[in-house]
C-alpha positions as CSV (number, residue, x, y, z in Angstrom):
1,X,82.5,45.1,25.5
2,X,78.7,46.4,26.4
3,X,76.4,43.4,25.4
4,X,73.3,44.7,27.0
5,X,73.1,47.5,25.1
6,X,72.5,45.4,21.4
7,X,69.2,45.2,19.8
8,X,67.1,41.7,21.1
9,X,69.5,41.2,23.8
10,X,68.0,41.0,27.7
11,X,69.5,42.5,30.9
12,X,72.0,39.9,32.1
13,X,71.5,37.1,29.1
14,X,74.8,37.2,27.7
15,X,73.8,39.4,24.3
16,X,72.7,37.1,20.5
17,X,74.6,34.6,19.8
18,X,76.9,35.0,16.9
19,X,77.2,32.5,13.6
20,X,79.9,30.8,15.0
21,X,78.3,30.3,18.3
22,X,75.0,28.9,16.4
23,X,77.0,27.2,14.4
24,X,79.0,25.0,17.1
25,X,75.4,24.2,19.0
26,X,74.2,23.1,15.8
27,X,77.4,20.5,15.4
28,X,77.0,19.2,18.8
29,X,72.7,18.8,18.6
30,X,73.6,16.8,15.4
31,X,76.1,14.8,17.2
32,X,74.1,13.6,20.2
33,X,71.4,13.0,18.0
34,X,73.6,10.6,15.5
35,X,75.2,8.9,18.8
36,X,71.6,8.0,19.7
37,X,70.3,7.0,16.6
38,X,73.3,5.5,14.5
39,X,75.3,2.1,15.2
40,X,79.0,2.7,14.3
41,X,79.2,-1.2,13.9
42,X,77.5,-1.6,11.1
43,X,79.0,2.0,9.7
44,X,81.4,0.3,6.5
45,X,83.7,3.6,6.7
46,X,84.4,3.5,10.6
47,X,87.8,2.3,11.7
48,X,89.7,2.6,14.9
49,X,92.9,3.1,14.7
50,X,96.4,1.8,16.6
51,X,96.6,5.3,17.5
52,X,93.2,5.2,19.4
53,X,91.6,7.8,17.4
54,X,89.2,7.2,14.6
55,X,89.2,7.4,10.8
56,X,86.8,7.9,7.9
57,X,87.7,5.5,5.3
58,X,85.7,7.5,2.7
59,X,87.0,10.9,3.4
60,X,90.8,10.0,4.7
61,X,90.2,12.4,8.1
62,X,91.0,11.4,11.4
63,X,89.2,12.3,14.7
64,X,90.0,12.0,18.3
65,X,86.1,10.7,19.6
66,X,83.4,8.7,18.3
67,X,81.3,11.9,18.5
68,X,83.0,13.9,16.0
69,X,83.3,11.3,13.7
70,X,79.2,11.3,14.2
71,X,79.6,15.2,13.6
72,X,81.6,14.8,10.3
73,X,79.4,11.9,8.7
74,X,76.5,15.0,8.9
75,X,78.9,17.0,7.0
76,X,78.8,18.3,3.4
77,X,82.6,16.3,2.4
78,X,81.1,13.2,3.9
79,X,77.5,13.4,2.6
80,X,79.2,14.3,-1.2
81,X,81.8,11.4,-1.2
82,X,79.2,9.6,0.1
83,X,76.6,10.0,-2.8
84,X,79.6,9.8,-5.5
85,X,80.6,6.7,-4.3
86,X,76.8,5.3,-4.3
87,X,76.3,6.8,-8.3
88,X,79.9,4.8,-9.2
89,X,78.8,1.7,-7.6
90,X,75.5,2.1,-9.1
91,X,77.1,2.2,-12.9
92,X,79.7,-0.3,-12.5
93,X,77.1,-2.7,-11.2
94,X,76.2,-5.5,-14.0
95,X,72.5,-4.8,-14.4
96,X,70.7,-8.0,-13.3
97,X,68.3,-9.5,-15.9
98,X,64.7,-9.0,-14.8
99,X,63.1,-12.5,-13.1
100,X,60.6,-13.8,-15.8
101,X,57.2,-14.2,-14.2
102,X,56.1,-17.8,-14.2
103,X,53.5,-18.2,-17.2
104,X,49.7,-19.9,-16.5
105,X,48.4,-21.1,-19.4
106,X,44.6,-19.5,-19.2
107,X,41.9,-22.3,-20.4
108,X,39.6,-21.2,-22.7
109,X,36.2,-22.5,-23.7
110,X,32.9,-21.7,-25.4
111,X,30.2,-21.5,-23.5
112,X,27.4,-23.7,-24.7
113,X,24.3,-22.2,-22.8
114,X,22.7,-23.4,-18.7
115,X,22.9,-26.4,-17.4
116,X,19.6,-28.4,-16.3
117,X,18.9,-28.2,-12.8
118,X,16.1,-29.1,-10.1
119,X,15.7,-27.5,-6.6
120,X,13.9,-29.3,-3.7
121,X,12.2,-27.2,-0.9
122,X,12.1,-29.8,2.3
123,X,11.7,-29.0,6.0
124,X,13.0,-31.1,8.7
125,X,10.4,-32.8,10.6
126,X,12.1,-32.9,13.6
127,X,14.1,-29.6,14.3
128,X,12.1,-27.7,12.2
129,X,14.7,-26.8,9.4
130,X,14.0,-25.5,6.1
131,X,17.0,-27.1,3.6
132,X,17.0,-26.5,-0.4
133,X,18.4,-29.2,-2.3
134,X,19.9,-28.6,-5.6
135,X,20.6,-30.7,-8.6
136,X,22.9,-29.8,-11.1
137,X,23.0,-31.6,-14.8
138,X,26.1,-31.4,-16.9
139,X,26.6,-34.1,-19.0
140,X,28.7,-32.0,-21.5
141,X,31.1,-31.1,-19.0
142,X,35.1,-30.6,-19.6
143,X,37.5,-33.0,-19.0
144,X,39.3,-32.6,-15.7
145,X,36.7,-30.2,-14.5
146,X,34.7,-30.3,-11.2
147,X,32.1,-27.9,-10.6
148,X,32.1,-25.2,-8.2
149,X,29.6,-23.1,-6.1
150,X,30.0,-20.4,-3.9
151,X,27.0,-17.8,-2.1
152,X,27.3,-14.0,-2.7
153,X,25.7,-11.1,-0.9
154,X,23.4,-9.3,-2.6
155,X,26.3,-6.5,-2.5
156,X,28.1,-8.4,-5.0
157,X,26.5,-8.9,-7.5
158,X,25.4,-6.0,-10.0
159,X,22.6,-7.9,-12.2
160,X,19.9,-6.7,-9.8
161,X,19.8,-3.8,-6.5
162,X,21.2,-4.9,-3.5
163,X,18.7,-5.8,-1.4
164,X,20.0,-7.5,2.2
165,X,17.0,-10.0,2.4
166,X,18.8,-12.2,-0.1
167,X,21.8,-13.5,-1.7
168,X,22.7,-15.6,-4.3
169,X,24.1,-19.2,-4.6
170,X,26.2,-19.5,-7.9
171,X,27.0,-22.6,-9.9
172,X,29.8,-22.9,-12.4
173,X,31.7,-25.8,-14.6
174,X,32.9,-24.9,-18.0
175,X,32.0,-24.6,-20.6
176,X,28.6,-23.9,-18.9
177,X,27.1,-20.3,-18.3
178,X,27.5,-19.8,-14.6
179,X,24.1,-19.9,-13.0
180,X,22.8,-18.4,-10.0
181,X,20.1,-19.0,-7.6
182,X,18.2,-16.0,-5.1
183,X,17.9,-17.7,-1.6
184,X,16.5,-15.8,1.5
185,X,19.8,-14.5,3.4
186,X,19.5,-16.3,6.2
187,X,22.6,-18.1,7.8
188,X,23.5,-21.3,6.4
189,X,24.2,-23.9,9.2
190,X,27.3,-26.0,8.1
191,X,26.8,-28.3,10.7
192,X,28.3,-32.2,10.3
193,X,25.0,-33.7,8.3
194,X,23.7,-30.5,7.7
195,X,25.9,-29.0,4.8
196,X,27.2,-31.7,1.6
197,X,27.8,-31.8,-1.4
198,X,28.4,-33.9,-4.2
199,X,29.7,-34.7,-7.9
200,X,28.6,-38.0,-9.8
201,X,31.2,-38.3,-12.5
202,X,29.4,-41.4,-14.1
203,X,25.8,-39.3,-14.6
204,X,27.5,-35.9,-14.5
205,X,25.0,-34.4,-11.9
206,X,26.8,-32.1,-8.9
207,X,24.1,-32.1,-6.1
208,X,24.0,-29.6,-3.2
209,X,22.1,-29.2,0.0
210,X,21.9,-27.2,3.2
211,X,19.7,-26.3,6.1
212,X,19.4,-22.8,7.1
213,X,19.8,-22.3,10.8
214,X,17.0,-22.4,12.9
215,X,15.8,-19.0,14.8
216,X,14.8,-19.8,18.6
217,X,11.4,-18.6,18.0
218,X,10.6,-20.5,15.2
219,X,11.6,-23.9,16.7
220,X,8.6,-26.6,16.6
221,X,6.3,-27.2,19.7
222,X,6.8,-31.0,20.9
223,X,3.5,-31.7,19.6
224,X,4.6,-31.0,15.9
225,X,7.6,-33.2,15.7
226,X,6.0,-36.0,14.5
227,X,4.7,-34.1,11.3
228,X,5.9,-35.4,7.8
229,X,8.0,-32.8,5.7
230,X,6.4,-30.8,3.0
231,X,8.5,-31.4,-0.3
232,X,8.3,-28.9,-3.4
233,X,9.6,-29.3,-6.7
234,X,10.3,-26.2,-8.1
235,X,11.9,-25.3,-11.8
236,X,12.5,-21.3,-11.4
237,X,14.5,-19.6,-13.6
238,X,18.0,-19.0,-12.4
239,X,19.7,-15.3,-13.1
240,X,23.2,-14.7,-14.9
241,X,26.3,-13.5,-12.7
């Protein structure tokens, strides 16, 4: 038979390769990949026989290697068994009562307006620090409940435009509107000494205070360490969260 002569063919490459040929190098790409990529151990339809030759449990065929067994789980009759046997698992299956999500009772409470408050300006004669102390009043305060406070980035919040030079330190106890302070945005040193807080359950007054860290050129000359600290009472008005 004259295969240089057919249309696509080359001088001395054998002529196109017919269905069955494709077909056949199509099996055996499909069964090197499966032998590299699939573990015939954990495979539940696998079984060697006394025979030495291998069975499909789903389909009833035997084979004489582990590669054509490979070959035939790629295959249509395996691949269809396969999904009938998944639907007819699936619909005998008792269906399994959904886990019911534990429930968290959500406290509720009416606000009754701001708390009283004080803030203290002070600077550290020694190092130099600037601090702001904080007094809280909540003599209405809810059983159980401790007050919190946390700082937010300017970023946060949505009451006023971000602006990086500042962010906000926010009180909250119910049932008290939250309250928040604008601070410079500076960074906080929470240093042993440096950072505390504290809640007086008997007068019902959470205090707070902090230094901000100190920036290398702003630390005090030797002469100036034995200056007293400036102290400022201010009352400003806090803003809403």
């Amino acid at each position: 038979m004259d295969f240089q002569n057919r249309v696509g063919s080359k001088t001395g490459g054998g002529g196109v390769a017919g269905w069955s040929e494709s077909n056949r190098d199509k099996k055996e790409r499909l069964r090197k990949l499966a032998m590299e990529t699939i573990d015939l151990t954990k495979d539940p339809y696998f079984m060697k026989n006394h025979l030495g030759t291998y069975e499909c449990k789903l389909c009833l065929t035997l084979h004489t290697t582990e590669g054509s067994y490979l070959s035939h789980t790629q295959g249509k009759k395996h691949q269809s068994n396969l999904a009938r046997r998944m639907a007819k698992e699936a619909k005998e299956a008792p269906v399994q009562p959904a886990l019911e999500k534990p429930r968290v009772d959500v406290k509720k409470f009416v606000k009754i307006g701001r708390p009283g408050y004080r803030v203290t300006k002070q600077r550290d004669p020694d190092t130099g620090q600037h601090s702001l102390f904080f007094q809280i009043d909540y003599p209405e305060i809810a059983d159980g409940i401790t007050p919190r406070h946390r700082f937010m980035s300017a970023y946060e919040q949505r009451v006023e435009p971000p602006d990086r030079q500042w962010q906000y330190l926010l009180f909250a106890a119910e049932p008290y509107e939250t309250i928040s302070f604008k601070i410079p945005s500076r960074e906080v040193d929470k240093t042993e000494g440096r950072f505390w807080t504290e809640w007086n359950d008997h007068t019902k007054q959470f205090f707070v205070q902090f230094h901000f860290k100190l920036d290398p050129r702003q630390q005090l000359p030797p002469s100036s360490a034995q200056q007293p600290p400036t102290q400022q009472m201010t009352q400003q008005e806090p803003t809403d969260s």
